[in-house]
N, CA, C and O atoms as a Maestro MAE file, in Angstrom:
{
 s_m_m2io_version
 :::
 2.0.0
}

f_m_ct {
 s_m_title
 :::
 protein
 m_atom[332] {
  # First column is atom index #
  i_m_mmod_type
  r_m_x_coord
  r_m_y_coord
  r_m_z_coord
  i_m_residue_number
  s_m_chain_name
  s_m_pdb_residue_name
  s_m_pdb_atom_name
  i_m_atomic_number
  :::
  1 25 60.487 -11.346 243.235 1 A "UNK " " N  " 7
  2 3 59.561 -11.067 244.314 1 A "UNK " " CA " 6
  3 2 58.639 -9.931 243.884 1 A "UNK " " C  " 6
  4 15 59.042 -8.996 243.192 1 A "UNK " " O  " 8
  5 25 57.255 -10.061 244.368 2 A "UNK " " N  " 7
  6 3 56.291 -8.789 243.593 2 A "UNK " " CA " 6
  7 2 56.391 -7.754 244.452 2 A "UNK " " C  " 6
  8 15 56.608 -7.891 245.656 2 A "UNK " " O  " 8
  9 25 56.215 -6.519 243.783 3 A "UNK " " N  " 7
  10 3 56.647 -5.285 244.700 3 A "UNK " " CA " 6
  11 2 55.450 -5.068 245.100 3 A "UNK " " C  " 6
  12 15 54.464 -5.342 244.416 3 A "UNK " " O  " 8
  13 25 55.404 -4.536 246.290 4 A "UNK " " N  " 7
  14 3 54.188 -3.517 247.119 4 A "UNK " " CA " 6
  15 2 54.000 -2.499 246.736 4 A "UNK " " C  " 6
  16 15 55.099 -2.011 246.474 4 A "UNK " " O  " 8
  17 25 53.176 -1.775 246.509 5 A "UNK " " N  " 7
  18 3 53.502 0.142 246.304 5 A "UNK " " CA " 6
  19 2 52.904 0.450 247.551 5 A "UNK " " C  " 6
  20 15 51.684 0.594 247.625 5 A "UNK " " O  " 8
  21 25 53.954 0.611 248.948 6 A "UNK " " N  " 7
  22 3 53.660 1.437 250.254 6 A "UNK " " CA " 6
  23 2 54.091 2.489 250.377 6 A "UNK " " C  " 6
  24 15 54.651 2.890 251.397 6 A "UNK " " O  " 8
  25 25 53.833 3.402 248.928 7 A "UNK " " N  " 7
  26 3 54.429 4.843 249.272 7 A "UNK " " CA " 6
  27 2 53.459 5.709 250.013 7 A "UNK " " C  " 6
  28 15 52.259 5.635 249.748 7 A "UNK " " O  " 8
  29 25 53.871 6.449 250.841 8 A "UNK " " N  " 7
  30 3 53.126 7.367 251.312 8 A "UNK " " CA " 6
  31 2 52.420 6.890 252.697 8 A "UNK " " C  " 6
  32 15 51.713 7.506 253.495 8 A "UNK " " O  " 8
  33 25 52.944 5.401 252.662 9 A "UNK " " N  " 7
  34 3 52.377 4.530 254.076 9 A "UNK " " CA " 6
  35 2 52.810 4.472 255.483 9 A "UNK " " C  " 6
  36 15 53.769 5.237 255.384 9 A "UNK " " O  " 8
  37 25 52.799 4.149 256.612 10 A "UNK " " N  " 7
  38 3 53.081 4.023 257.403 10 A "UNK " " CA " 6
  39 2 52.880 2.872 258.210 10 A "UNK " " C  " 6
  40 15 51.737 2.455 258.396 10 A "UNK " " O  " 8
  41 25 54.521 1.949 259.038 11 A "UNK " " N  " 7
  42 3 54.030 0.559 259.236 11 A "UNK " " CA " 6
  43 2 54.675 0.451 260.269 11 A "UNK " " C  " 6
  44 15 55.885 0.676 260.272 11 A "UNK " " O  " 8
  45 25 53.856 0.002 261.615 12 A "UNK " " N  " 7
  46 3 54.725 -0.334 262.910 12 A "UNK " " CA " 6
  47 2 54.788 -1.603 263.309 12 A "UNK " " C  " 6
  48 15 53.826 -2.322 263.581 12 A "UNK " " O  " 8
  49 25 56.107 -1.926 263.350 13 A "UNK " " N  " 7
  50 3 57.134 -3.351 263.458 13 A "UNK " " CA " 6
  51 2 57.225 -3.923 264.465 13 A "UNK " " C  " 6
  52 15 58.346 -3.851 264.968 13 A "UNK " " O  " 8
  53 25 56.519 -4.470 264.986 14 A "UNK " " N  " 7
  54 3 56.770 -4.723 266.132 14 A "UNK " " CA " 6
  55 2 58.349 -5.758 266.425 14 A "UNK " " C  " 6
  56 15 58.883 -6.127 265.379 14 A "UNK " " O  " 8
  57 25 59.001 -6.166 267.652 15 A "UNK " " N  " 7
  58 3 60.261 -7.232 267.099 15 A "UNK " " CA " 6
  59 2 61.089 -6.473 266.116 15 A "UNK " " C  " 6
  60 15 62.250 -6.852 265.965 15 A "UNK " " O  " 8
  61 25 60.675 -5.497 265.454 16 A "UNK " " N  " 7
  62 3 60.983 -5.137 264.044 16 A "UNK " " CA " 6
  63 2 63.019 -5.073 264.062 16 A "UNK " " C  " 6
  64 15 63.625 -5.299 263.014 16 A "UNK " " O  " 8
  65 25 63.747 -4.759 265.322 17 A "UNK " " N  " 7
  66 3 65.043 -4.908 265.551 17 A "UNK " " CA " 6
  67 2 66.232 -5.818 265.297 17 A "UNK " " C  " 6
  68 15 67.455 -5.673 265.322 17 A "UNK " " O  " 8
  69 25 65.172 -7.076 264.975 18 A "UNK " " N  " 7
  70 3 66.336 -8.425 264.355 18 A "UNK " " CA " 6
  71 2 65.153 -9.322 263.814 18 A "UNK " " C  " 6
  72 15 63.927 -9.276 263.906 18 A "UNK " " O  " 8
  73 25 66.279 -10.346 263.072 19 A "UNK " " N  " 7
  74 3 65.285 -11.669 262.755 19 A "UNK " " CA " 6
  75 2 63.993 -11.469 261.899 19 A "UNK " " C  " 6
  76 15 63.980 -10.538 261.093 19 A "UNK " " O  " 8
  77 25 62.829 -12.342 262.033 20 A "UNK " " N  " 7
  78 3 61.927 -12.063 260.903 20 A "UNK " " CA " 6
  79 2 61.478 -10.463 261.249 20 A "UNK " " C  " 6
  80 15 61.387 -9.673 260.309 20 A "UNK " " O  " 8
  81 25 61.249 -10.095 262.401 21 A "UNK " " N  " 7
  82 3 60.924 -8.266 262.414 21 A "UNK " " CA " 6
  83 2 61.523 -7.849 261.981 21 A "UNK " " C  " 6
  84 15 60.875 -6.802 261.989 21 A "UNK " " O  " 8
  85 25 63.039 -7.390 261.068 22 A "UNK " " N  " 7
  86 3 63.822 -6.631 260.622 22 A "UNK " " CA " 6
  87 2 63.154 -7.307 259.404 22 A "UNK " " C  " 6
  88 15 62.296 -6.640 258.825 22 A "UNK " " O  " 8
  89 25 63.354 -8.189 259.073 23 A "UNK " " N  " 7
  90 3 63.349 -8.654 257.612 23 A "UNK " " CA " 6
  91 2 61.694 -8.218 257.123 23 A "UNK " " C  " 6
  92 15 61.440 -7.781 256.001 23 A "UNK " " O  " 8
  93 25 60.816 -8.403 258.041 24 A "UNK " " N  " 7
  94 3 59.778 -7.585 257.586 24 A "UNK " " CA " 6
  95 2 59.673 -6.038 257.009 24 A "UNK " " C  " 6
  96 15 59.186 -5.519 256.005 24 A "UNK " " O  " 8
  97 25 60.487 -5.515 258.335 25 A "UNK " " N  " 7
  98 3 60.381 -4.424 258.362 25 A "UNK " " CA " 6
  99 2 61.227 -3.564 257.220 25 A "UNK " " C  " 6
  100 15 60.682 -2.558 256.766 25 A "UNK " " O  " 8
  101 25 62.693 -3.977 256.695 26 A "UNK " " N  " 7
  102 3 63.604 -4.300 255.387 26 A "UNK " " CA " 6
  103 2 62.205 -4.242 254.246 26 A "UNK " " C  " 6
  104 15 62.085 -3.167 253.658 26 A "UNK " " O  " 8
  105 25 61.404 -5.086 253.995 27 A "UNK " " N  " 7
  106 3 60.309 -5.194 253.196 27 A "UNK " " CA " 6
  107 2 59.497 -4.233 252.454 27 A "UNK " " C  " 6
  108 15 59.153 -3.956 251.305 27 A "UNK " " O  " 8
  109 25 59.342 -3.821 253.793 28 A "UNK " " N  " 7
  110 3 57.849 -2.796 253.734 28 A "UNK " " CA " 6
  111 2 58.833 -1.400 253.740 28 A "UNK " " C  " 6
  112 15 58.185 -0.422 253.367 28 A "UNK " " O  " 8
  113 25 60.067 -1.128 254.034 29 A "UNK " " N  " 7
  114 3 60.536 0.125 254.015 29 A "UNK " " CA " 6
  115 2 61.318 -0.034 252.275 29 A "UNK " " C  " 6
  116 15 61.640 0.981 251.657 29 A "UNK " " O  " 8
  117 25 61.463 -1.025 251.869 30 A "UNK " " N  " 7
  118 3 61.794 -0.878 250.208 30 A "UNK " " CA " 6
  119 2 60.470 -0.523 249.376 30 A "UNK " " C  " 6
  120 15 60.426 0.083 248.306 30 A "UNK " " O  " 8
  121 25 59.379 -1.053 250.136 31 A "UNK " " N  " 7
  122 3 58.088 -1.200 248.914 31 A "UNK " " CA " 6
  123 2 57.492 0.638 249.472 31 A "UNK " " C  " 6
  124 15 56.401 1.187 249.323 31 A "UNK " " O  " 8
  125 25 58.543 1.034 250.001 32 A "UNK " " N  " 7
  126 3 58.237 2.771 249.879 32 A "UNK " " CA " 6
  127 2 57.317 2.926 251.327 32 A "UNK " " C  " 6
  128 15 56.638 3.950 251.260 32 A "UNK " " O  " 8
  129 25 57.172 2.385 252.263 33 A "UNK " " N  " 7
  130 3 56.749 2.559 253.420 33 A "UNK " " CA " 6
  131 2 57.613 3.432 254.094 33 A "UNK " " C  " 6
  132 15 58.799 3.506 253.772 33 A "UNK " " O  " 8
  133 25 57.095 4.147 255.063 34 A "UNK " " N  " 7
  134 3 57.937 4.580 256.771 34 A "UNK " " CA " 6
  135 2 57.498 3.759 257.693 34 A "UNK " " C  " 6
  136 15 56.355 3.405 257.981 34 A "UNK " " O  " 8
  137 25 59.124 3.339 258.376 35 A "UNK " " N  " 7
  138 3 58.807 2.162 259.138 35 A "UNK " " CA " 6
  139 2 59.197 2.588 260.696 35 A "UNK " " C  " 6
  140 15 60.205 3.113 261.169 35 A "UNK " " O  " 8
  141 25 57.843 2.091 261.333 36 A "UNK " " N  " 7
  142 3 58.304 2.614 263.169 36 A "UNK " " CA " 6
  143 2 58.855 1.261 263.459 36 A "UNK " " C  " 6
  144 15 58.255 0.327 262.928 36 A "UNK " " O  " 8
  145 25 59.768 1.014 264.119 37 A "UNK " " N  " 7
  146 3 60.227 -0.157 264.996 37 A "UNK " " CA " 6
  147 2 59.939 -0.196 266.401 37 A "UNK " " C  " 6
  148 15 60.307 0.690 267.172 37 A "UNK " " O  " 8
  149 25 59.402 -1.030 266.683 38 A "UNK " " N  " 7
  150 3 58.684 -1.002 268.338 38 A "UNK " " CA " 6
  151 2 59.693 -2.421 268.460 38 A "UNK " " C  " 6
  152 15 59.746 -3.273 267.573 38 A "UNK " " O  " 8
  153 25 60.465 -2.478 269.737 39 A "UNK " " N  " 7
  154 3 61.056 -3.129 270.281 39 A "UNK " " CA " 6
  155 2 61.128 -3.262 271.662 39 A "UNK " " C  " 6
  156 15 60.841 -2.222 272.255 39 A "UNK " " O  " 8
  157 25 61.408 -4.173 272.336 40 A "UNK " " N  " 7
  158 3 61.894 -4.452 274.106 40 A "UNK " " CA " 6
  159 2 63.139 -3.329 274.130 40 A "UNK " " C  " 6
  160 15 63.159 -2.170 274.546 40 A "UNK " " O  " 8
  161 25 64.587 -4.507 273.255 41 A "UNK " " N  " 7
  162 3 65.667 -3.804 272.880 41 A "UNK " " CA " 6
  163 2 65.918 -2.263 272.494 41 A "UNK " " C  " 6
  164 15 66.119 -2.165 271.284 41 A "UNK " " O  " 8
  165 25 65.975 -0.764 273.315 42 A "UNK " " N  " 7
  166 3 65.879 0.030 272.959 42 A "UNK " " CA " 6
  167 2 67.310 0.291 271.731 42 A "UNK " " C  " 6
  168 15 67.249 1.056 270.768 42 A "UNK " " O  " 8
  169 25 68.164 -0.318 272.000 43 A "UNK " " N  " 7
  170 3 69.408 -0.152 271.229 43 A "UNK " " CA " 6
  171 2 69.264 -0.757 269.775 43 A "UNK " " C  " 6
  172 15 69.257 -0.214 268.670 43 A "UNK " " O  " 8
  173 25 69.156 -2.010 270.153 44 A "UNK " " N  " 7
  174 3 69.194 -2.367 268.667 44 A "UNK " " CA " 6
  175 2 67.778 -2.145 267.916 44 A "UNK " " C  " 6
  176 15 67.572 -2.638 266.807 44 A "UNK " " O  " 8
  177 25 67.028 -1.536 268.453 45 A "UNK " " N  " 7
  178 3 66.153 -0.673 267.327 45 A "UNK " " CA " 6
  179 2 66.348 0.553 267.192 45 A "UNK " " C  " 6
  180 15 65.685 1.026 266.270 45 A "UNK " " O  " 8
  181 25 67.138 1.443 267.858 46 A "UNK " " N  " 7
  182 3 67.251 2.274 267.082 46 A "UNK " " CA " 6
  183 2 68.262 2.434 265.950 46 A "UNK " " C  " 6
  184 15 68.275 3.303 265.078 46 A "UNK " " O  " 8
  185 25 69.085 1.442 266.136 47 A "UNK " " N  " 7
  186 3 70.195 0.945 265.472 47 A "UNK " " CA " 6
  187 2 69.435 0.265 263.778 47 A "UNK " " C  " 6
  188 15 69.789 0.435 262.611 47 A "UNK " " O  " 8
  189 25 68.288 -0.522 264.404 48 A "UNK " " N  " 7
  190 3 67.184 -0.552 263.168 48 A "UNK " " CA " 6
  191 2 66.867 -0.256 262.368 48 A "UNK " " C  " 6
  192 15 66.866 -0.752 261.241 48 A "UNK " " O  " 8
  193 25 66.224 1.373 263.082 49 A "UNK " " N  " 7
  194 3 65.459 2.028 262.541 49 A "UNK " " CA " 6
  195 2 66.584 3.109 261.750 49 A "UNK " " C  " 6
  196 15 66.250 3.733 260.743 49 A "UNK " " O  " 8
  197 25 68.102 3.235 262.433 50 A "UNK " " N  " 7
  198 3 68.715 4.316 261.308 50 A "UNK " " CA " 6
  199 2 68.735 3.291 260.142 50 A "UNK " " C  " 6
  200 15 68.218 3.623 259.075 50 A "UNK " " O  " 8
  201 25 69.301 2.065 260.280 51 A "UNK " " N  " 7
  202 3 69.785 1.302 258.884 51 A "UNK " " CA " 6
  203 2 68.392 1.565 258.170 51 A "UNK " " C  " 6
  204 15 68.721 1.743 256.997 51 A "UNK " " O  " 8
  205 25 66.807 1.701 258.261 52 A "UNK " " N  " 7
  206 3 66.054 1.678 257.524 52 A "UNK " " CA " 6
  207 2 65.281 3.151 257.069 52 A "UNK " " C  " 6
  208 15 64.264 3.252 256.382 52 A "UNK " " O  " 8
  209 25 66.076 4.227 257.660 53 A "UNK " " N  " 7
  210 3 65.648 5.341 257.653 53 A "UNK " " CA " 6
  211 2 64.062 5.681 258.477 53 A "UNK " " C  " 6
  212 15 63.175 6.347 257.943 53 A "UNK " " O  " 8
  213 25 63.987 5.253 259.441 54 A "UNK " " N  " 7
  214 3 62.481 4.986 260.080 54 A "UNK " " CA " 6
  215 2 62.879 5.451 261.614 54 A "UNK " " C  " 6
  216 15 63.724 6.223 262.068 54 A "UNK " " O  " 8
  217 25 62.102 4.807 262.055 55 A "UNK " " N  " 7
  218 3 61.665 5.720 263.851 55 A "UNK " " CA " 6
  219 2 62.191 4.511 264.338 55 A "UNK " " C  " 6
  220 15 62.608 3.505 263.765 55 A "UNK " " O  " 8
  221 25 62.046 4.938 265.919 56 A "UNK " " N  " 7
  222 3 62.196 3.191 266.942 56 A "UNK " " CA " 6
  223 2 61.294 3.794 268.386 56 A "UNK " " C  " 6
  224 15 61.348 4.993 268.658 56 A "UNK " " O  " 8
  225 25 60.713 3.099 269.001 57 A "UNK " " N  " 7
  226 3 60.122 3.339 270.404 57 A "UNK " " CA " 6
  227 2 60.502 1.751 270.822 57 A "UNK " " C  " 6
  228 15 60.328 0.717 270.177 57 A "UNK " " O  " 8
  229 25 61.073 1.961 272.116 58 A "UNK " " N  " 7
  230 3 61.127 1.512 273.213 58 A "UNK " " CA " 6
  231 2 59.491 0.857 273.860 58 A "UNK " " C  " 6
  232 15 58.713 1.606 274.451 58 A "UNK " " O  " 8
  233 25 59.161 -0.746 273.596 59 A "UNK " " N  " 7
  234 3 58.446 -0.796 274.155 59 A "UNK " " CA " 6
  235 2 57.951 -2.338 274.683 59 A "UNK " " C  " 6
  236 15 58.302 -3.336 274.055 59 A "UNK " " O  " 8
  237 25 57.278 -2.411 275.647 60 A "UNK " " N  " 7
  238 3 56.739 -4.105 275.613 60 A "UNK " " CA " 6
  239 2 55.408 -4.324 275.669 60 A "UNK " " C  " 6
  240 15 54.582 -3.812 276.425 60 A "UNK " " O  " 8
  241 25 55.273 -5.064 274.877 61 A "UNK " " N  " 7
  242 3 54.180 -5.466 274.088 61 A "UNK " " CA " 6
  243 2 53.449 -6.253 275.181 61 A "UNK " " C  " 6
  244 15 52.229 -6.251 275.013 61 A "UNK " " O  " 8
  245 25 53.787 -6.784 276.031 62 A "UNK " " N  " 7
  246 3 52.660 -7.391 277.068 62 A "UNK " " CA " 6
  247 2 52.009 -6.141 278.418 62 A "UNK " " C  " 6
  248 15 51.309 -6.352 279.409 62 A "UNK " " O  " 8
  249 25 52.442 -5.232 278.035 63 A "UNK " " N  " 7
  250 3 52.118 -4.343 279.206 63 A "UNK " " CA " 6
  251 2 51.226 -3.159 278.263 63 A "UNK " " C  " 6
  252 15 51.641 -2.613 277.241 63 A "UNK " " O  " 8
  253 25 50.005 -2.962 278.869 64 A "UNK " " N  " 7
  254 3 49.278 -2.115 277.917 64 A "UNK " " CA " 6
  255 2 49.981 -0.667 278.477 64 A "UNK " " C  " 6
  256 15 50.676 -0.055 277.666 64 A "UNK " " O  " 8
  257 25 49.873 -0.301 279.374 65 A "UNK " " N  " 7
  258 3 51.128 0.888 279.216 65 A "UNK " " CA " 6
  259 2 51.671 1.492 278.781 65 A "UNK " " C  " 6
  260 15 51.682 2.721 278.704 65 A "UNK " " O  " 8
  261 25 52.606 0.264 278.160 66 A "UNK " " N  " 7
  262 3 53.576 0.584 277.495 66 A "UNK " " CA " 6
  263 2 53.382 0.637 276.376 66 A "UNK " " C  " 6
  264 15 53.808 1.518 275.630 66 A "UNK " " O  " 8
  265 25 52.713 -0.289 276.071 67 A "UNK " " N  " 7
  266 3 51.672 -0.149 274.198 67 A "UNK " " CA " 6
  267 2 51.098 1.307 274.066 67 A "UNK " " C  " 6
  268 15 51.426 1.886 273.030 67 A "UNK " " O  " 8
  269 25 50.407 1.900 274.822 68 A "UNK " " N  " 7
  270 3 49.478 3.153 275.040 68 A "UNK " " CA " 6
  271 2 50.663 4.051 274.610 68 A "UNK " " C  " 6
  272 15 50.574 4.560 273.492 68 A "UNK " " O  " 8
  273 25 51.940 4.352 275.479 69 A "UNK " " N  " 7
  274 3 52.783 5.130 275.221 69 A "UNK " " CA " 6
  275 2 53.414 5.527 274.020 69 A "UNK " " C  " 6
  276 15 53.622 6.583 273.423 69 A "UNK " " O  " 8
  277 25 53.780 3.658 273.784 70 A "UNK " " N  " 7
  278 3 54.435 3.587 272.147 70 A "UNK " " CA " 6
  279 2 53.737 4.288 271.034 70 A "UNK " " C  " 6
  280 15 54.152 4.774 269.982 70 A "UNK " " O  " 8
  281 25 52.378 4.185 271.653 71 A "UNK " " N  " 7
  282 3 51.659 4.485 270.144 71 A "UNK " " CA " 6
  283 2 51.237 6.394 270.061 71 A "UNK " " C  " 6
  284 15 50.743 7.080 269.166 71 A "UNK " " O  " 8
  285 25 51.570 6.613 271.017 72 A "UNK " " N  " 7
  286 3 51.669 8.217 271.662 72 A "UNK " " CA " 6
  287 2 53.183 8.725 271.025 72 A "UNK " " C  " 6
  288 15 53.165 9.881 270.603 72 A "UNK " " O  " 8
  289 25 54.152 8.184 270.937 73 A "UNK " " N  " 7
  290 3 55.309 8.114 270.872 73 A "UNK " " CA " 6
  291 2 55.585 7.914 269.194 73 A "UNK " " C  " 6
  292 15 56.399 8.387 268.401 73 A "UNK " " O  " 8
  293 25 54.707 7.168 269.123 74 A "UNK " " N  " 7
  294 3 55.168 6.825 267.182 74 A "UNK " " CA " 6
  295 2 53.983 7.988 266.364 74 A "UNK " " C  " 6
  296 15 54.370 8.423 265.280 74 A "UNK " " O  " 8
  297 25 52.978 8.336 266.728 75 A "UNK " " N  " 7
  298 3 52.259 9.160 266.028 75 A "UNK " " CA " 6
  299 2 52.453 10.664 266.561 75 A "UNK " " C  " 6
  300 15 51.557 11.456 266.268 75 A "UNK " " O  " 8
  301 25 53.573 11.141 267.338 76 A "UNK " " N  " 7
  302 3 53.924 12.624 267.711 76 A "UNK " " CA " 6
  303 2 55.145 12.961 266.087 76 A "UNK " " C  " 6
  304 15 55.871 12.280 265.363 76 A "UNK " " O  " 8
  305 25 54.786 14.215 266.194 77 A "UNK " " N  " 7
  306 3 55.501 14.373 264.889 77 A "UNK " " CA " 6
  307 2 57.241 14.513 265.376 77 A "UNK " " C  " 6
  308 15 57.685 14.875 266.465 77 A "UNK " " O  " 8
  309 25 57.978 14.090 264.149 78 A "UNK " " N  " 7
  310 3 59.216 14.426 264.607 78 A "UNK " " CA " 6
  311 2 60.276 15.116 265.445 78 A "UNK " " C  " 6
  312 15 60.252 15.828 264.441 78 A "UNK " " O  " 8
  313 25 61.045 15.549 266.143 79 A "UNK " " N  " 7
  314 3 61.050 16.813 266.774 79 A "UNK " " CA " 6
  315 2 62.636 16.917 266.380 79 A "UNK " " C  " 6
  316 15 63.429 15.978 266.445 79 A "UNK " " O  " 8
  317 25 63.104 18.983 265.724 80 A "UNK " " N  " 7
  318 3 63.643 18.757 265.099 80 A "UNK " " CA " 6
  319 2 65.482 18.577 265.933 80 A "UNK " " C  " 6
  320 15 65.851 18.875 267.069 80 A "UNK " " O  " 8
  321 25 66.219 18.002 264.809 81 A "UNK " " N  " 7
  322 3 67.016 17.730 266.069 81 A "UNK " " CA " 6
  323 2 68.146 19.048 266.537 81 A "UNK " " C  " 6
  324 15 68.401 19.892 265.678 81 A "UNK " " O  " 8
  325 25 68.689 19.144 267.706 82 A "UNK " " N  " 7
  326 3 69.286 20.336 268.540 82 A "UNK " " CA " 6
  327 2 70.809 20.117 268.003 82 A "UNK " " C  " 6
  328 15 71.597 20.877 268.566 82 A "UNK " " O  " 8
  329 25 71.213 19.527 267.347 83 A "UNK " " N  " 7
  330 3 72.647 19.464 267.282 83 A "UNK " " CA " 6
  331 2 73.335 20.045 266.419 83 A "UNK " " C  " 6
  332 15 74.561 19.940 266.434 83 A "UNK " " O  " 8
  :::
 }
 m_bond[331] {
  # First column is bond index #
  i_m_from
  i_m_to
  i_m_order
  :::
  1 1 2 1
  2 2 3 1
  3 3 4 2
  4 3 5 1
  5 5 6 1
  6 6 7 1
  7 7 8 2
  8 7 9 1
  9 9 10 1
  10 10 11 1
  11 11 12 2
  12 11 13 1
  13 13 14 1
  14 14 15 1
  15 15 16 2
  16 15 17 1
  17 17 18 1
  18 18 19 1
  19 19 20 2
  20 19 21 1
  21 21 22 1
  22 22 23 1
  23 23 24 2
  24 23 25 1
  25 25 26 1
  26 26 27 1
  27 27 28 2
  28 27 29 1
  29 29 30 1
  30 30 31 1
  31 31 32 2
  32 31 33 1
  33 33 34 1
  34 34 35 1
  35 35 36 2
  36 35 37 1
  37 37 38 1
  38 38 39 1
  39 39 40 2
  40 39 41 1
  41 41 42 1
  42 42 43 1
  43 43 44 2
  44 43 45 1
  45 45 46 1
  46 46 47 1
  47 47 48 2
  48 47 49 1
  49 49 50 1
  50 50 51 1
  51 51 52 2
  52 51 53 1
  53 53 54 1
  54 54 55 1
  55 55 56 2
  56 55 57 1
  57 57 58 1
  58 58 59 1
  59 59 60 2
  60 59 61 1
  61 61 62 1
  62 62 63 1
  63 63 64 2
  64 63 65 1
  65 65 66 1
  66 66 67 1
  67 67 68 2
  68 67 69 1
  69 69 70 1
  70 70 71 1
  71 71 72 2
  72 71 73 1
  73 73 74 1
  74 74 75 1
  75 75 76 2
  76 75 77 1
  77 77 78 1
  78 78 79 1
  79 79 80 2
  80 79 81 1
  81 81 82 1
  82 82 83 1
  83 83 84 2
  84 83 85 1
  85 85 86 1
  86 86 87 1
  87 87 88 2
  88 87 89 1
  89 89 90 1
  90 90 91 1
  91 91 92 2
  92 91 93 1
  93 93 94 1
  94 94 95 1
  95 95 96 2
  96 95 97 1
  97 97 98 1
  98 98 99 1
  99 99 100 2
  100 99 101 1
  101 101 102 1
  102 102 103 1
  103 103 104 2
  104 103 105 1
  105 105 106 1
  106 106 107 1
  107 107 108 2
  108 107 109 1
  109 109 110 1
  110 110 111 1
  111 111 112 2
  112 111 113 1
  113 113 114 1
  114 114 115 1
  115 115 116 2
  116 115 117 1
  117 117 118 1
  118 118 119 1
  119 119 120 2
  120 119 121 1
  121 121 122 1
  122 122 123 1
  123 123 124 2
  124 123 125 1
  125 125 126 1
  126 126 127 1
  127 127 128 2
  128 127 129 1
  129 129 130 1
  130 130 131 1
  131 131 132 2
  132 131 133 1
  133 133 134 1
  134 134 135 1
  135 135 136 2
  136 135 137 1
  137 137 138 1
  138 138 139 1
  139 139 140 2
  140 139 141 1
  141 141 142 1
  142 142 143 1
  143 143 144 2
  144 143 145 1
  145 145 146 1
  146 146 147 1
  147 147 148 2
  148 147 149 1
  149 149 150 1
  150 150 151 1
  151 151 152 2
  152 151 153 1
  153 153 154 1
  154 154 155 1
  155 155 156 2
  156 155 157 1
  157 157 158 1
  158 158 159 1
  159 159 160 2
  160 159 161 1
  161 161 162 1
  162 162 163 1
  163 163 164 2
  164 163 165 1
  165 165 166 1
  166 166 167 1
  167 167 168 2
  168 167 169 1
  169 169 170 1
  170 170 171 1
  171 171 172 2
  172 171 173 1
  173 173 174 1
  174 174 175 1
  175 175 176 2
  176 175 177 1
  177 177 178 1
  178 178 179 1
  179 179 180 2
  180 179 181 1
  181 181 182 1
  182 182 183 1
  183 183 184 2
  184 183 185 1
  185 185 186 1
  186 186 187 1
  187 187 188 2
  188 187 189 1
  189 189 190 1
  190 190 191 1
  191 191 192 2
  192 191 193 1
  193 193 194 1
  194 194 195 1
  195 195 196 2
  196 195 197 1
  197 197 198 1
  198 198 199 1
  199 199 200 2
  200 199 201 1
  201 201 202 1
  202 202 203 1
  203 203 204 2
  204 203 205 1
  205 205 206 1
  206 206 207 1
  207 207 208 2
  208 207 209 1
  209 209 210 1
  210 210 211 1
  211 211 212 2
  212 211 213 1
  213 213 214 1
  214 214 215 1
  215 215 216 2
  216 215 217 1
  217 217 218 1
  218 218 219 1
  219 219 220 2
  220 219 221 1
  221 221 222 1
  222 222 223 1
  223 223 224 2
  224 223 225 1
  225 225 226 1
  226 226 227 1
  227 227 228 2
  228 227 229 1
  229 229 230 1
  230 230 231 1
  231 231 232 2
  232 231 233 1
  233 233 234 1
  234 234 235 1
  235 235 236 2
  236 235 237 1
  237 237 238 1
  238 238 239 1
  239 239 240 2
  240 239 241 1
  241 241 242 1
  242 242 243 1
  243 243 244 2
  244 243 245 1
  245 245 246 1
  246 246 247 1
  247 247 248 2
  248 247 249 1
  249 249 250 1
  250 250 251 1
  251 251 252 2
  252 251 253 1
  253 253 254 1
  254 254 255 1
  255 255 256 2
  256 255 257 1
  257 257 258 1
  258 258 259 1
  259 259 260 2
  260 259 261 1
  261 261 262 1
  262 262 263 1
  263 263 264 2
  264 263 265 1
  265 265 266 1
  266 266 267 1
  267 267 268 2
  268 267 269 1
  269 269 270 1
  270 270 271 1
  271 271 272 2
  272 271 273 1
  273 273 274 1
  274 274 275 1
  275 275 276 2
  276 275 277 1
  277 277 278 1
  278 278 279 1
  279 279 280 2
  280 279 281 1
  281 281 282 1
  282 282 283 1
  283 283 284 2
  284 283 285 1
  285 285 286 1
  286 286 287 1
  287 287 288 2
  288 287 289 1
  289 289 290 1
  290 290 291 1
  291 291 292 2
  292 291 293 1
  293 293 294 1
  294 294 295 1
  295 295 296 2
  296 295 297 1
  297 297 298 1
  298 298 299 1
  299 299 300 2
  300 299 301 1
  301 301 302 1
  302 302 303 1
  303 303 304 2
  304 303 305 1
  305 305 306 1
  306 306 307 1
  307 307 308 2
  308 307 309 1
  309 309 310 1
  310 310 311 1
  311 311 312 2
  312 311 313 1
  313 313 314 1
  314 314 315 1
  315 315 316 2
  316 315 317 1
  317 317 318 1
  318 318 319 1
  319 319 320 2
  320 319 321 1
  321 321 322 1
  322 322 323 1
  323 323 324 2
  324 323 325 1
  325 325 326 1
  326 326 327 1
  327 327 328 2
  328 327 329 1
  329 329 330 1
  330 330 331 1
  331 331 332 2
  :::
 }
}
């Protein structure tokens, strides 16, 4: 398979939590990408996003809303964690 060079990139997944969205998202986080996972499923993307070392937002894609938020949500910088 030919490699990508997505280092230094950034790629939001939509579905990205199972099925062809994981397997995309699997893809683009080997060819050196950071991968956001945007999902309905808040669980199994974040569950996702640890197996791929990447982000997850909670979101649905038919409600602009919620799109608006996600994308508020995936471009805020990390925050560090309290534990």
């Amino acid at each position: 398979m030919n490699h990508l060079d997505l280092n230094g990139r950034h790629a939001v997944v939509t579905g990205g939590a199972s099925g062809i969205g994981f397997a995309i998202a699997q893809r683009l986080a080997g060819s050196g990408a950071t991968v956001a996972i945007w999902d309905l499923d808040e669980a199994a993307g974040r569950m996702a996003a640890a197996a791929l070392s990447g982000s997850s937002v909670a979101v649905d894609v038919g409600d602009d809303a919620s799109v608006a938020s996600a994308v508020q949500a995936t471009l805020r910088p990390p925050q560090p964690s309290t534990s």
